[in-house]
N, C-alpha and C positions, 0 to 999 in steps of 0.2 A: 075167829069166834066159833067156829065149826065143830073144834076138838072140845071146847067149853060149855056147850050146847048138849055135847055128848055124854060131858062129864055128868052134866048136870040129869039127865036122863040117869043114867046110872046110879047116882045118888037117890033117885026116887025107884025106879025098880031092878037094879043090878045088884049082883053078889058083892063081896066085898072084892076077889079078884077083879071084877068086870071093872068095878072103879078102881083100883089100883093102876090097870093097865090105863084106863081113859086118863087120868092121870099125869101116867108117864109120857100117854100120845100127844099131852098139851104140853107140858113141858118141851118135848121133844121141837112140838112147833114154833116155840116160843124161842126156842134156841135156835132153829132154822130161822126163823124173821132176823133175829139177832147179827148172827153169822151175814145175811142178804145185807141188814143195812149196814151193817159193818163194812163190808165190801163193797156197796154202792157210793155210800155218803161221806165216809172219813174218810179226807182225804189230805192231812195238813200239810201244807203251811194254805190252802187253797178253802180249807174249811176248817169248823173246831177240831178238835185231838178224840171226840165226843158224839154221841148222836144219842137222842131221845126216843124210847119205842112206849107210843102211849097206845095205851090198851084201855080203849072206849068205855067199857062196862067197872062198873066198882067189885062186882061180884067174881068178871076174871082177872081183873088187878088183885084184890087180895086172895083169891084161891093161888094166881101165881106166889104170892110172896107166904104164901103156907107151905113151897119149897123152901127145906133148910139151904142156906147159903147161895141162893138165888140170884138176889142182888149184886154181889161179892163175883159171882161165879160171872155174869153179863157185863160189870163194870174190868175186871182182869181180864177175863178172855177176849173181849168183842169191845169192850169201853163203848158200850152202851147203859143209858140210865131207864128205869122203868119207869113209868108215868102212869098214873091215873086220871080221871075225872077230877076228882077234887087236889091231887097234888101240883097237876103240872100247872098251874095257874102260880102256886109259891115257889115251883120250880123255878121256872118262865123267872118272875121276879128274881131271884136268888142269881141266877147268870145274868141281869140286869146291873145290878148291883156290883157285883165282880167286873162286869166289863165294865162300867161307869168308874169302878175304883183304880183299874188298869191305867185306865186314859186320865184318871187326875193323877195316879203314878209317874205318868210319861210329862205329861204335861209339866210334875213338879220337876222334875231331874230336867228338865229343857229351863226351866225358871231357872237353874241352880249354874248352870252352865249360860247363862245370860250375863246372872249378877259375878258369877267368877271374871268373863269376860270383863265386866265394868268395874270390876277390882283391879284389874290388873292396869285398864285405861286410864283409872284415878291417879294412881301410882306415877305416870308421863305423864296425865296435865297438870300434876301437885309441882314435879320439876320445872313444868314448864313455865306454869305459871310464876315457879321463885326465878326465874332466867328473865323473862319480863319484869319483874317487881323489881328487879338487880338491876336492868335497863334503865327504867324511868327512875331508878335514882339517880343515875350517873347523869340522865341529862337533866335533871331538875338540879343537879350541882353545879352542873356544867352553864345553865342558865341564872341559877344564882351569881356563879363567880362571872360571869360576862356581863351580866346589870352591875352588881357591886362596885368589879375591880374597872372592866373598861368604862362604866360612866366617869366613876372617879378621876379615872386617866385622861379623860375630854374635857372638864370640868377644867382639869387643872392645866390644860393647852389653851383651853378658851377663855382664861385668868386675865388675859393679859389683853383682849381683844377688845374694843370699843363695844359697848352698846348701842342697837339704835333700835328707836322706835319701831312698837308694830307692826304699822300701816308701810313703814319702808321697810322693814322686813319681809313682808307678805310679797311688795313689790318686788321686789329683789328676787325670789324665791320664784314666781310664779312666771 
């Protein structure tokens, strides 16, 4: 704020050299900040690719951006973003939203690879399923023809055998 303070003196009683250089001296520190947090804070994969340098006052946020290609020149060189008072709030929101959209990115391609998965598992219990339904036919045949054919076959051995009463049947039997 020191070189902006200055500047700003300047503007009220300096030459136009005298603000040109104040000027340059803010920029200059503005690019020193830049450069520091660059070096301090980005550090990826450990932090973003990115760091924010918010400049408190609205009046040295937009004298900064009354340097041509300011912006342009801190996001290339340093990948830093400049912030103001009233921006960094829709800033803040705007990388909210992008990482929000990341994680339902991730999240969908984990979905995609679930239901791949369960494609592929449908595919073996459709088989298997027909490998059972082939089973229980064979023995509901199997059980047809042993009622049909072997009761038939007892039926006609027991043709010729006496009958007797229930009550001596039971006796017999038990």
């Amino acid at each position: 704020t020191e070189p902006y303070e200055i500047l700003m003196d300047k503007y009220e009683t300096g030459s136009k050299d005298e603000i040109e250089d104040a000027r340059k001296q803010l920029i200059r520190t503005i690019d020193s900040f830049a450069k520091d947090i660059s070096k301090k804070y980005i550090s990826p994969p450990n932090t973003t690719d990115f760091a924010i340098m918010f400049l408190p006052f609205e009046g040295l946020f937009a004298e900064v951006l009354r340097e041509p290609g300011i912006m342009e020149k801190m996001r290339q060189k340093y990948k830093i973003a400049l912030s103001g008072p009233t921006t960094l709030s829709a800033f803040l929101n705007s990388l909210q939203m992008g990482f929000k959209t990341l994680i339902m990115q991730k999240r969908s391609s984990e979905a995609w690879r679930v239901l791949s998965a369960v494609k592929a598992e449908f595919s073996t219990f459709g088989n298997q399923l027909n490998k059972v339904r082939s089973q229980l036919k064979t023995a509901s045949s199997s059980l047809e023809n042993l009622q049909e054919t072997r009761t038939r076959a007892m039926d006609r051995k027991l043709k010729d055998v006496d009958s007797i009463e229930i009550d001596e049947a039971e006796d017999i039997l038990d």
